[in-house]
C-alpha positions in Angstrom: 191.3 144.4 -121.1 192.4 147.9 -118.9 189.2 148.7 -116.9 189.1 152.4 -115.6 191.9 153.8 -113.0 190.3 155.1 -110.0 191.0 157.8 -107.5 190.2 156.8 -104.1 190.6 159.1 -100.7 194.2 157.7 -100.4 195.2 157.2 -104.0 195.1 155.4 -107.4 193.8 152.1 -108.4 193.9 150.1 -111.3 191.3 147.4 -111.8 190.4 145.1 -115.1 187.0 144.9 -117.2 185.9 141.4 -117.4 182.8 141.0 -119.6 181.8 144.5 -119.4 182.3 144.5 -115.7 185.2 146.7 -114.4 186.6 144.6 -111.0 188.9 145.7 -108.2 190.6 142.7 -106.7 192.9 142.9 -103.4 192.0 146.3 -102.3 193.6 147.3 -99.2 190.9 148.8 -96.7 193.1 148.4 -93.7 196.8 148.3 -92.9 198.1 144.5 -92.4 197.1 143.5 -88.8 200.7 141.8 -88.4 203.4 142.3 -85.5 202.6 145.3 -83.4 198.9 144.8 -84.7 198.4 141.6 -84.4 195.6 141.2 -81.9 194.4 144.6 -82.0 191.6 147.0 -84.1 192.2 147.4 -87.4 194.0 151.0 -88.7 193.2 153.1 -91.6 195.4 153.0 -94.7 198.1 155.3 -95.2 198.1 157.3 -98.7 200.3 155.9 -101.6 201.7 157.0 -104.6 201.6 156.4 -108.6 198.8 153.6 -109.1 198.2 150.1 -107.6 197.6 147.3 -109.5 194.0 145.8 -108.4 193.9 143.2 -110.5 194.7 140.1 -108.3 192.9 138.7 -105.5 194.9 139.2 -101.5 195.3 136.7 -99.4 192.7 135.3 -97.7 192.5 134.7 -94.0 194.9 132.3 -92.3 192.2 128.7 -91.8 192.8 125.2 -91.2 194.3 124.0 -94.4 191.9 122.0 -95.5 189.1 124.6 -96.0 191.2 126.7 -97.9 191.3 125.3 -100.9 193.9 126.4 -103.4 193.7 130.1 -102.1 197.1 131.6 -100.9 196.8 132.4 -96.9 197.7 134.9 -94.9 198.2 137.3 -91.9 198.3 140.2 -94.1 194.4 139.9 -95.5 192.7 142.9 -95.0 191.4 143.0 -98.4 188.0 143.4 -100.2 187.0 143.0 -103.9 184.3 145.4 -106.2 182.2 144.5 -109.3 181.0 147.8 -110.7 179.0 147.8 -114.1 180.8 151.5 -114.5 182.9 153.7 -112.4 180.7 156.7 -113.2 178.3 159.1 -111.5 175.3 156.8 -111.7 175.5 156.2 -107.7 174.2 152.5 -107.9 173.3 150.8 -104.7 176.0 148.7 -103.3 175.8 145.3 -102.2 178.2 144.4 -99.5 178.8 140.5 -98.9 180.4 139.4 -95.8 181.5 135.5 -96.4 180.6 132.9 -93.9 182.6 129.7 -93.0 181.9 129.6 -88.6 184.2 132.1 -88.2 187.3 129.7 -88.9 187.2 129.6 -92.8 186.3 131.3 -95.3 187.1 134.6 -97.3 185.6 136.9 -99.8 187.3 135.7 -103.1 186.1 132.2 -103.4 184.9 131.6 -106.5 181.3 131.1 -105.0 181.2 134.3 -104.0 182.1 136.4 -106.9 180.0 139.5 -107.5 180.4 139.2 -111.6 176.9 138.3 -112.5 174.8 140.3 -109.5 176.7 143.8 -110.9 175.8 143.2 -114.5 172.3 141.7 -114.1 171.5 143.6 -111.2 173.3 146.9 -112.0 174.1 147.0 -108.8 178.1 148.0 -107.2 178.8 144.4 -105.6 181.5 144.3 -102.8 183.2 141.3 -101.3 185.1 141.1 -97.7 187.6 139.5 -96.0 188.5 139.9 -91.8 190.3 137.6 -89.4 188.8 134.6 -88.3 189.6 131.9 -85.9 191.6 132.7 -82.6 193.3 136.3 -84.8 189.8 137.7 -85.3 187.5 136.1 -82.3 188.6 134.7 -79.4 188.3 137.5 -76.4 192.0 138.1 -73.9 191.5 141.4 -72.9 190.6 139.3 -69.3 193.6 137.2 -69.3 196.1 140.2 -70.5 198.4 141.0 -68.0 199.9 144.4 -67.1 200.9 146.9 -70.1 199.6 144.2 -72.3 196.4 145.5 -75.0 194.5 143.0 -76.7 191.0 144.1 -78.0 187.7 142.1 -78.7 185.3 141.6 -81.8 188.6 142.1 -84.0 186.8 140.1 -87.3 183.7 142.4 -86.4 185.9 145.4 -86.2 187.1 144.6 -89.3 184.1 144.7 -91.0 182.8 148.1 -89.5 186.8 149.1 -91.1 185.7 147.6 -94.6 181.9 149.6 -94.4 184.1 152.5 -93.4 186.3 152.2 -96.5 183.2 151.3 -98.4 181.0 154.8 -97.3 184.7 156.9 -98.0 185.3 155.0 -101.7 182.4 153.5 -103.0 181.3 156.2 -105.4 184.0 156.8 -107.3 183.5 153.1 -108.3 180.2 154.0 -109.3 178.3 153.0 -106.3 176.0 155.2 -103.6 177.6 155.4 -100.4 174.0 156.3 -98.9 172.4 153.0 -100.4 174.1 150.4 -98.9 173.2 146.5 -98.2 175.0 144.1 -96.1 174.1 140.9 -96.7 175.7 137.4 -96.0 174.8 133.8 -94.7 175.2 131.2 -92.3 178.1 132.8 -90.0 178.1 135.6 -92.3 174.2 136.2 -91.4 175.7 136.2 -87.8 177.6 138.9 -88.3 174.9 141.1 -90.4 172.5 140.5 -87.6 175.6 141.9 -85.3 176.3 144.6 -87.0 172.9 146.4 -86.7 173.2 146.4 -83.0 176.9 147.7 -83.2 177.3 151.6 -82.3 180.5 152.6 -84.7 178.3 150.5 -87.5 175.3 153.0 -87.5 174.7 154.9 -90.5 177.7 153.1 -92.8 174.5 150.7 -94.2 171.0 151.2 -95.0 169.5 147.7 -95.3 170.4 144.5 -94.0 169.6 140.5 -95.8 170.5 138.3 -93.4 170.6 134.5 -95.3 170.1 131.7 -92.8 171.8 133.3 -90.1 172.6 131.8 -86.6 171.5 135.3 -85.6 171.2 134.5 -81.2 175.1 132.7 -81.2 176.6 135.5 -79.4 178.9 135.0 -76.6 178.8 136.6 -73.1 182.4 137.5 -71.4 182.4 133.8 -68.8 181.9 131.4 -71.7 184.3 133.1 -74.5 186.6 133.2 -71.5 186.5 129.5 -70.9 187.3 128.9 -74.8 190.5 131.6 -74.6 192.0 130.1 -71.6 191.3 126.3 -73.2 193.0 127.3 -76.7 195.8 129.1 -74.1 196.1 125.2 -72.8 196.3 124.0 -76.2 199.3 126.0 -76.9 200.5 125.4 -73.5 200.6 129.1 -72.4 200.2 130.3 -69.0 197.3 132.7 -68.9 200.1 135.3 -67.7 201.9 134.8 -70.4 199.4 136.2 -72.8 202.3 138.5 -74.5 203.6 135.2 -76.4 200.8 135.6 -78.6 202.0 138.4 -80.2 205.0 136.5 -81.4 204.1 132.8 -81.8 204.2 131.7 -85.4 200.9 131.7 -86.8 200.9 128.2 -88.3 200.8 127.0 -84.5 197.5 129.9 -84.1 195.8 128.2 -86.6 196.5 124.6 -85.4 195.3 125.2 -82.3 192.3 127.0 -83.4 191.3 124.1 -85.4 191.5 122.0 -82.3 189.8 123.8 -80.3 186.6 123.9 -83.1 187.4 119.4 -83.2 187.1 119.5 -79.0 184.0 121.6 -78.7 182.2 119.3 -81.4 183.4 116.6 -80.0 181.7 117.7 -76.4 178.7 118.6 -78.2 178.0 121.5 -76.2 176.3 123.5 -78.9 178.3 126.4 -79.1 181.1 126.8 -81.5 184.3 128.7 -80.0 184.8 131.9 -82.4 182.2 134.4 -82.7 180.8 138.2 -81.8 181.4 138.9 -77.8 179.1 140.9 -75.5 181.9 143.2 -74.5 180.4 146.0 -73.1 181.7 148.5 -75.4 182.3 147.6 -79.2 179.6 145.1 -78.7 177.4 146.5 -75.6 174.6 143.6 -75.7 172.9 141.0 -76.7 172.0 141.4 -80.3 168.4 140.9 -79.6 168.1 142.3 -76.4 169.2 145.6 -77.9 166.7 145.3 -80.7 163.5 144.3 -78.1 165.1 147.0 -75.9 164.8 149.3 -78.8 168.6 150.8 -79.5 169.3 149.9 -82.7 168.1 152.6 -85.8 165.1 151.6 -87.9 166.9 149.8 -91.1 164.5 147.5 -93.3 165.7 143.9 -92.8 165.2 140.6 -95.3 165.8 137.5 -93.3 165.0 133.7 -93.7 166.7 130.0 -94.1 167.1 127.3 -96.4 165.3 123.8 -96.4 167.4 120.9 -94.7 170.1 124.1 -93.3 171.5 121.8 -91.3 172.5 118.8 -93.7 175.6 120.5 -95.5 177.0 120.9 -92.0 177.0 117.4 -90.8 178.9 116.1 -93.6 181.8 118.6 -92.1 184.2 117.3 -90.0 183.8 118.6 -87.6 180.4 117.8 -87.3 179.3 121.3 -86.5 175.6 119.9 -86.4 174.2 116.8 -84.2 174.1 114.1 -86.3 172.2 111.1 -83.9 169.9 110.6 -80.6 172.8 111.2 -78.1 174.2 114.1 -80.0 170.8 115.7 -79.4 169.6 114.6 -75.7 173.0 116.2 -75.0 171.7 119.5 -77.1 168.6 119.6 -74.8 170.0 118.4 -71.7 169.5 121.4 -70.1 165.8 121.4 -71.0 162.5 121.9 -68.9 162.0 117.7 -69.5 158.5 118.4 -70.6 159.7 120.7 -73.3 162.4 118.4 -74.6 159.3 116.0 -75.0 157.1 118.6 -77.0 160.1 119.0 -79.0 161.5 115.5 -79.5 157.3 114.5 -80.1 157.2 117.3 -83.0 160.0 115.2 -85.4 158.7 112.0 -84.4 158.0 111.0 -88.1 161.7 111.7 -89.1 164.0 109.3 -89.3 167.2 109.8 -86.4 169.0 111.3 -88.5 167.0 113.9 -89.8 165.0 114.4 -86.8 169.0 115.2 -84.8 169.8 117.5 -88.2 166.2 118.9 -87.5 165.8 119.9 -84.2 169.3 121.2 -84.3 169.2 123.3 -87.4 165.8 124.7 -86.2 167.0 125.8 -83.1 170.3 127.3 -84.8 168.6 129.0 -87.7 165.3 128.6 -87.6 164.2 129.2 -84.8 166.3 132.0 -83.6 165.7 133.6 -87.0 161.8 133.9 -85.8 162.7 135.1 -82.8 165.2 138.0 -84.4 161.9 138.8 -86.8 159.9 138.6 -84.1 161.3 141.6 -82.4 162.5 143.4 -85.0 158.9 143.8 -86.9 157.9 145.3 -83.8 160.6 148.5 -84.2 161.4 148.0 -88.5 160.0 146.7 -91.5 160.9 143.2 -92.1 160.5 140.5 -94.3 160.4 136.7 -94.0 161.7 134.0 -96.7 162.1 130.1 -96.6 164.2 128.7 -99.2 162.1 125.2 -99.8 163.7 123.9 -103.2 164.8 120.6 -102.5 168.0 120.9 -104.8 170.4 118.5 -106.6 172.9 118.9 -103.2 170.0 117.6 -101.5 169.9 114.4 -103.7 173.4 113.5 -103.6 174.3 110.7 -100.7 177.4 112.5 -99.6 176.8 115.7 -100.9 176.0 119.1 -99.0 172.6 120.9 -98.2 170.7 123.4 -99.4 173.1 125.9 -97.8 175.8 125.6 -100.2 173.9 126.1 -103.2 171.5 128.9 -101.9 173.7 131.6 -101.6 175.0 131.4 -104.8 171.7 131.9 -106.2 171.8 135.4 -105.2 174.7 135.8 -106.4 174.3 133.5 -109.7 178.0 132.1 -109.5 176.4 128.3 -111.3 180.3 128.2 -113.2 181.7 128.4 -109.4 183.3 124.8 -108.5 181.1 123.5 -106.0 178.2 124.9 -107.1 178.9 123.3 -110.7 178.9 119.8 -109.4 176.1 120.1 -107.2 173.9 121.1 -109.4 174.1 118.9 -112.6 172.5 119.8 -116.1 169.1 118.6 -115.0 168.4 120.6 -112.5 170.7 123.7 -114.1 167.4 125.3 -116.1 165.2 125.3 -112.8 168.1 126.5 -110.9 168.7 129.7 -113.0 165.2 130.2 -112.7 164.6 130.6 -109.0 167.9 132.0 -108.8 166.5 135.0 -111.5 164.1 135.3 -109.2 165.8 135.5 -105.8 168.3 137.9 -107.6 165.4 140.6 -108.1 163.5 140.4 -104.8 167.2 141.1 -103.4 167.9 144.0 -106.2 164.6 145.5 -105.1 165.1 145.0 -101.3 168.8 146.7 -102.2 167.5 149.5 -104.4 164.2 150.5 -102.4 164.4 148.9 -99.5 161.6 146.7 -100.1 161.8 143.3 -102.0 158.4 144.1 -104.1 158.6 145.2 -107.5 157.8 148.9 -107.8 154.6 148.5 -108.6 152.3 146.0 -106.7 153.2 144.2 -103.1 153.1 140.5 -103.9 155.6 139.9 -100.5 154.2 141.3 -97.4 155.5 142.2 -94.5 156.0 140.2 -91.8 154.9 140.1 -88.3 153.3 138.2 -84.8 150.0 138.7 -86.4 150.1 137.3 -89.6 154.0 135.7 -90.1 153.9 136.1 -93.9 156.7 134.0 -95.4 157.4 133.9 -98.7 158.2 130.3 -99.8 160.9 130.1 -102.7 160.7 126.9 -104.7 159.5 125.4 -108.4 156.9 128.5 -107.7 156.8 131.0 -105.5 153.8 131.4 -103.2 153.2 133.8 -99.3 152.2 130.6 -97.0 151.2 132.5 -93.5 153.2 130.5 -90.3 154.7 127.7 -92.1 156.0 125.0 -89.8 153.5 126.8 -87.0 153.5 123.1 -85.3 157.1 123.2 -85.0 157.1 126.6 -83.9 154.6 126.0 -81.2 157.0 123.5 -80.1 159.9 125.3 -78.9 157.8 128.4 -77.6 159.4 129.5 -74.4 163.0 127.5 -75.2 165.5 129.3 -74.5 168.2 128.9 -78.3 171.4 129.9 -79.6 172.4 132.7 -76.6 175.1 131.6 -74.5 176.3 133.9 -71.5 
């Protein structure tokens, strides 16, 4: 069925209606960053004529084969996608979801991530994203460029300020309230929500910020994401004056290379994956949470927590992107005061190796550094706290993923999506759709007031130093105040997650 043709500040688009939801797929919110604009910010769309077909999805971002899936790849993948109840007046808030995937994989129209049921159970305008990822969209060369040559950092983050951008110009015409916008995303994608409040051309194009399990201190200072540019420069065997042949190299070899230089830094178990957000000084002037303790970022509300066993769906990756065994770790805290590596190692004694490596890593990944960014931001912003405890049918299956994979789609209700369809299996379907129902309208009423209580009564309080309210999602729902306090305790003073 023909859903409603829309006028947009650059021209007409023609979307579907797909059980009573009218969806925009492939919409352009930046020109192609190819040839002249490969390696460089993202530019506006120019104005077109007649009306576009937005009916089919772009193509995702170029990624290692093997985490694409069946989805077509390519340079050209500036796109986003929109699940609108109506394109009326009705201003609804929108719900902006940045994808995660380490900032090598990913993309906005996986089947996981479709906005379908949010929009029509939520009523809410529900907006997916794509940006560049791997070495295109996060490896740093303005320090290697030589003369006459421009390269630019953050280019995957700059391409999601470009997609708010579009979002704040378009999204009412779609039916949505460009004044009433969330960003929310997980995992890498948490990363880059917790970025984007400390970024200066971000301010004001969102209102409120979920940040799901989000590795929220893994930003990168100039030396270290130097050392990974010059190393995937080795891989390709280019001189670091020779930085122009980027421009031009075919971008099957780009994408080889970045998947080798993710195997090699797992493989040296330095905790630190190559691509993401760089303190540069400008686009991204510090430290995500220095700039919140130090005050400069504006006062938006902010949900934020992690899933039981985070860690578990990454170490069945290969890469293992998380520690797996006793030397993996001892080479995590090698750098440790040796009397905190014992207070930490002594607090997961009663686990078994395995999930005491998956433990202490995923704590200080997530966990930990998601206190920390809650921590400082309850001291300038409301916030509130969540740990997602339901030990789910992923959790249950011997080579199957963690919690992680099945979470976010419990937002966003996709149970029909692949992955999510095998993981969780008709016995565990019914309980599923009910925590899901209610993770849905804690996020519809953090997204529509700014708050995660219902209208009328505070059954989630705030969170803070003093009391650490946490609301614990699992068969029922109940505030515990400082879950896991022992574990907390235990990394007190430990430095996590920043590398300079």
């Amino acid at each position: 069925m023909i859903g409603s043709i829309v006028t947009t500040a650059k021209g007409h688009l023609q979307g579907t209606m797909e059980n009573d939801i009218c969806v925009w797929r492939g919409v352009r919110y930046a020109k192609a960053p190819v040839a002249a604009l490969r390696f460089r910010s993202p530019e506006p769309v120019g104005k077109w004529s007649g009306v576009l077909d937005a009916v089919d999805y772009g193509h995702i971002p170029l990624q290692p084969k093997d985490r694409a899936g069946t989805e077509k790849m390519g340079e050209d993948c500036l796109f986003l996608n929109i699940w609108s109840p109506r394109a009326d007046d009705k201003k609804r808030p929108v719900m902006v979801w940045i994808p995660d995937g380490a900032y090598i994989s990913g993309a906005g129209s996986i089947n996981r991530f479709n906005g379908h049921s949010l929009a029509k159970n939520g009523d809410v305008v529900v907006v997916s994203i794509n940006y560049r990822l791997g070495a295109l969209g996060y490896l740093d060369f303005t320090g290697l460029a030589g003369d006459g040559e421009k390269f630019e950092t953050n280019l995957g983050l700059r391409d999601q300020v470009a997609s708010l951008r579009w979002v704040q110009e378009n999204i009412e015409v779609f039916g949505g309230d460009p004044e009433n916008v969330t960003i929310f995303g997980e995992l890498s994608g948490g990363n880059a929500v917790t970025t984007l409040l400390t970024v200066p051309s971000a301010r004001g194009l969102f209102q409120k910020v979920i940040a799901e399990s989000p590795t929220s201190t893994s930003v990168y200072g100039k030396e270290i994401a130097r050392q990974a540019s010059e190393r995937f420069l080795q891989i390709l065997g280019i001189g670091n004056n020779e930085t122009y042949r980027l421009k031009t190299l075919p971008v099957s070899d780009i994408v080889a290379a970045s998947s080798r230089l993710l195997q090699e830094n797992s493989q040296a178990m330095n905790g630190f994956l190559p691509f993401g957000p760089v303190v540069d000084g400008d686009f991204l002037p510090d430290y995500p949470l220095d700039s919140i303790r130090s005050k400069k970022t504006e006062g938006i509300p902010l949900l934020i927590g992690m899933n039981r066993d985070e860690a578990s769906s990454l170490g069945q990756l290969d890469p293992h992107l998380i520690p797996s065994n006793a030397e993996m770790i001892d080479k995590t805290l090698e750098n440790t005061d040796p009397g905190a590596k014992e207070r930490i190692n002594k607090a997961y004694w009663s686990f078994p190796e395995r999930e005491a490596a998956f433990g202490i890593r995923s704590d200080a990944v997530y966990h930990i550094s998601s206190i920390r960014y809650a921590e400082a931001y309850s001291k300038i912003e409301r916030t509130w706290m969540y740990h997602y405890d339901r030990k789910t049918a992923s959790i249950c299956l011997e080579n199957g993923g963690g919690a992680s994979i099945g979470k976010h789609s419990f937002a966003l209700q996709n149970f029909s999506a692949t992955l999510v369809e095998r993981i969780h299996s008709i016995r565990f379907r019914s309980a599923a759709h009910k925590v899901s129902n209610r993770i849905k309208n804690h996020w519809v009423n953090f997204a529509k007031y700014g708050n995660p209580n219902p209208p009328l009564g505070e059954i989630w309080p705030k969170y803070n130093e003093a009391n650490r309210y946490t609301m614990i999602f699992n068969k029922r729902d109940y505030i515990e105040k400082d879950p896991n306090r022992m574990i907390r305790l235990a990394w007190e003073g430990i430095g996590v997650g920043t590398y300079k």
